[in-house]
SEMI-387219 format. One record per residue (C-alpha): residue number from 1; residue in three letters; x, y, z. Coordinates in Angstrom, 1 decimal, always signed. Layout:
N
+-----+------+--------+--------+--------+
:  nr : rest :     c1 :     c2 :     c3 :
+-----+------+--------+--------+--------+
: NUM :  ALA :      X :      Y :      Z :
...
+-----+------+--------+--------+--------+
END
This chain:
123
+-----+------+--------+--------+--------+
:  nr : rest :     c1 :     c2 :     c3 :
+-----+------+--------+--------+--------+
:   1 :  UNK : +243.1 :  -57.0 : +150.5 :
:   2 :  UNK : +245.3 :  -57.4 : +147.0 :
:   3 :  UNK : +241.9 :  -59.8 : +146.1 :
:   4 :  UNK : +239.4 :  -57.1 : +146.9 :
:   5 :  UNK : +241.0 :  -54.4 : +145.0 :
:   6 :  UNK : +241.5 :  -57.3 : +141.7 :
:   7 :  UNK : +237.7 :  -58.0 : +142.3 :
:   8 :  UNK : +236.9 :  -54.5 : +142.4 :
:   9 :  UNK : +239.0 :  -53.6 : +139.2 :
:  10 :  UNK : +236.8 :  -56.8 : +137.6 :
:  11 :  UNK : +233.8 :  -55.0 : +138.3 :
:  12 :  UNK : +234.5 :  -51.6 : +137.1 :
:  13 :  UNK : +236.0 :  -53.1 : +134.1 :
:  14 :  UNK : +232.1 :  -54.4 : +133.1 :
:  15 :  UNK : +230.1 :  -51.5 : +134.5 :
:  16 :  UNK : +232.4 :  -48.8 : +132.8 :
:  17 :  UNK : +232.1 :  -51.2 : +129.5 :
:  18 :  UNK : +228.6 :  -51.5 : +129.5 :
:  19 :  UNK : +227.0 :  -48.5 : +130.7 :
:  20 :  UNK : +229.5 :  -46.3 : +128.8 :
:  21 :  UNK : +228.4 :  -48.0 : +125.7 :
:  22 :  UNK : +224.6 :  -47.8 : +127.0 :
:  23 :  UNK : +224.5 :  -44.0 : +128.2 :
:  24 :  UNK : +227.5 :  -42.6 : +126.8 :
:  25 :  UNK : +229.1 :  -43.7 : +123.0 :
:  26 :  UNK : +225.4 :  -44.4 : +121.5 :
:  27 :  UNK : +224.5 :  -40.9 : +122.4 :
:  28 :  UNK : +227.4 :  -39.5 : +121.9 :
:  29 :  UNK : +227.5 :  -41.0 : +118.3 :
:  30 :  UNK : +224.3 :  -39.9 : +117.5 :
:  31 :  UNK : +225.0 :  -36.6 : +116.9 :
:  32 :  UNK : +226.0 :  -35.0 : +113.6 :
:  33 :  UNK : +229.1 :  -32.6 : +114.9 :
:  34 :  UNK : +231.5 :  -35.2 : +115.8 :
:  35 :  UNK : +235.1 :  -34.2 : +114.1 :
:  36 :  UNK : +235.8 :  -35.5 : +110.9 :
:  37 :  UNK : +238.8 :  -37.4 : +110.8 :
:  38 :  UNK : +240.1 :  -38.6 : +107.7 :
:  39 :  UNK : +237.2 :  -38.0 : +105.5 :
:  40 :  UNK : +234.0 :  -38.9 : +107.8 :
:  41 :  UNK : +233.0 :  -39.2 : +111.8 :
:  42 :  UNK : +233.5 :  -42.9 : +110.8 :
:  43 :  UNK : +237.3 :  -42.9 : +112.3 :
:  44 :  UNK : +236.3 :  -40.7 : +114.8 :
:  45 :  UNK : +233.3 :  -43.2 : +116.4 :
:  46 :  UNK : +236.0 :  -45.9 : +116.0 :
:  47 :  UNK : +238.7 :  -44.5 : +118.0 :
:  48 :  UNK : +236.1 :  -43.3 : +120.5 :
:  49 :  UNK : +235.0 :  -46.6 : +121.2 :
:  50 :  UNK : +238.2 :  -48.3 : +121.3 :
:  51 :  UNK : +239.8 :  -46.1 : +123.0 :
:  52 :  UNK : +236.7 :  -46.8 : +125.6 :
:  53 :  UNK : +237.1 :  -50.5 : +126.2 :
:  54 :  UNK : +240.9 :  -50.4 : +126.2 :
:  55 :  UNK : +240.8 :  -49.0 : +129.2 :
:  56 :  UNK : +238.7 :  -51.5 : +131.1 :
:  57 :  UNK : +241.3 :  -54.0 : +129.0 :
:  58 :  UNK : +244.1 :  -52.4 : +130.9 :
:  59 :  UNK : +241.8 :  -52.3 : +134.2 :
:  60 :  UNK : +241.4 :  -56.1 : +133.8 :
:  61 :  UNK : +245.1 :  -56.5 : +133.3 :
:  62 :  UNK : +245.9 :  -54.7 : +136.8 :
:  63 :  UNK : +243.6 :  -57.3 : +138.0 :
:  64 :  UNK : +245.5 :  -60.2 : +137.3 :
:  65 :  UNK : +248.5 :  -58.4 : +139.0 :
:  66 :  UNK : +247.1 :  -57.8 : +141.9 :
:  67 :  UNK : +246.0 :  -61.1 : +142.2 :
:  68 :  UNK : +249.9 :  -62.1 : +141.6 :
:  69 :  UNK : +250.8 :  -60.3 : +143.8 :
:  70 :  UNK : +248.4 :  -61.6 : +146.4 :
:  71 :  UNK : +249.6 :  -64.8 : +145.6 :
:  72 :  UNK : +253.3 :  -64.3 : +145.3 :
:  73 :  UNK : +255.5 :  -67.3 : +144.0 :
:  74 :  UNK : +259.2 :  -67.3 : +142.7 :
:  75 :  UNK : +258.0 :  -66.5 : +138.7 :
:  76 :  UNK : +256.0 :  -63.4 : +139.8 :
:  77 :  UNK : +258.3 :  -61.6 : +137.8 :
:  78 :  UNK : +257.2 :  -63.8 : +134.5 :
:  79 :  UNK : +253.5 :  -63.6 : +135.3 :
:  80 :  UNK : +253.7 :  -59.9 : +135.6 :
:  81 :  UNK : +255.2 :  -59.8 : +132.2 :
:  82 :  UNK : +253.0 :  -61.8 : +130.7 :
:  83 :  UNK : +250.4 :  -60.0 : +132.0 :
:  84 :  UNK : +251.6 :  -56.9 : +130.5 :
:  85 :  UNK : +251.6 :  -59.1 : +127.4 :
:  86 :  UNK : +248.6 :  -60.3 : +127.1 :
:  87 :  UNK : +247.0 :  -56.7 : +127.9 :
:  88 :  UNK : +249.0 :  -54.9 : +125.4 :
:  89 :  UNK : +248.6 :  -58.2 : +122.6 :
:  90 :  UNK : +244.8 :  -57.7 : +123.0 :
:  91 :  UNK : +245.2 :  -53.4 : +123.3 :
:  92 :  UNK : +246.9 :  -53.9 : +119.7 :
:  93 :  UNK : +244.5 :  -56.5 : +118.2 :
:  94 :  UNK : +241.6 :  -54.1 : +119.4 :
:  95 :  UNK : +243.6 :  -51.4 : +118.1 :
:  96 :  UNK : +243.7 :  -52.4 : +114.5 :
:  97 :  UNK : +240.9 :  -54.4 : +113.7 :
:  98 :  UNK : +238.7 :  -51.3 : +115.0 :
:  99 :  UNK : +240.7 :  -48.6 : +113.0 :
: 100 :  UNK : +241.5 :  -51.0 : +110.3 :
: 101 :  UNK : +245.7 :  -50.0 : +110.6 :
: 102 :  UNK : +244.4 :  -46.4 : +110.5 :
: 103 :  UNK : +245.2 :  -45.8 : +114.3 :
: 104 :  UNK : +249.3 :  -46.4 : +114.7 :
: 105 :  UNK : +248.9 :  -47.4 : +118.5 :
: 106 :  UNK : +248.3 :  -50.7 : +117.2 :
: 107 :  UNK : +252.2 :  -50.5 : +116.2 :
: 108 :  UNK : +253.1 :  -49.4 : +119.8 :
: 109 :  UNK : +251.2 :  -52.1 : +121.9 :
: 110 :  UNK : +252.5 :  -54.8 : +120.1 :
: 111 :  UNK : +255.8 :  -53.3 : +120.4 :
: 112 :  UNK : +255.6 :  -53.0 : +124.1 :
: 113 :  UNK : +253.8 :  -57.1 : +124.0 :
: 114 :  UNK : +257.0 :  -58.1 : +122.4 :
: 115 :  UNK : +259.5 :  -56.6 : +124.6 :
: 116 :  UNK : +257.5 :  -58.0 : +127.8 :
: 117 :  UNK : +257.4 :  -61.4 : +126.2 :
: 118 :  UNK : +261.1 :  -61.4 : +125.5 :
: 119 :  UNK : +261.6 :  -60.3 : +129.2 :
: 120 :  UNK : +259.8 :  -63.4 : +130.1 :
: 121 :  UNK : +262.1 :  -65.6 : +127.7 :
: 122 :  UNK : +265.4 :  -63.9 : +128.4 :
: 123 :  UNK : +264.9 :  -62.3 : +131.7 :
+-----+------+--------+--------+--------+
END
């Protein structure tokens, strides 16, 4: 059952990708009343569309979990975690090469990377 929901998460993680960018964010960026952060809609189109495909990121990452824990072995604990890591290590990549630094999550989902990573080494 664990795999079907993964599956299932997989899925919804493409479809909500690429139909939100097809039928949502292009027409949504089309129009000229979009709030003007820092200057222009510039930032504003940026965080939209981050903010978008982070969350099929983190969808992905609940994936691989419940695929873990389909498959459980004695380092489930440590795949977890590095789960968590990769998802937040790719969340803050994302993050600041789409704002350029101007979006401070980036600060925050590598923070949370690193602590999961050292639960792995020291847990």
């Amino acid at each position: 059952m664990l795999l079907i929901g993964a599956f299932l998460l997989l899925f919804i993680g493409f479809v909500h990708s690429y139909l939100g960018e097809k039928y949502i964010l292009i027409r949504l960026f089309k129009r000229d009343n979009l709030p003007k952060l820092l200057g222009s809609d510039w930032f504003t189109k940026r965080v939209l569309r981050f903010a978008w495909h982070l969350t099929t990121i983190a969808w992905w990452g609940f994936a691989a979990i419940l695929y873990f824990l389909s498959q459980p072995n004695e380092n489930i604990r440590a795949d977890i975690l590095l789960t968590i890591t990769v998802v937040f290590a790719i969340s803050g990549v994302v993050s600041l090469l789409f704002s350029r630094g101007k979006h401070l999550s980036w600060l925050f989902f590598f923070g949370i990377a690193s602590t999961s990573f050292f639960g792995v080494i020291y847990g």
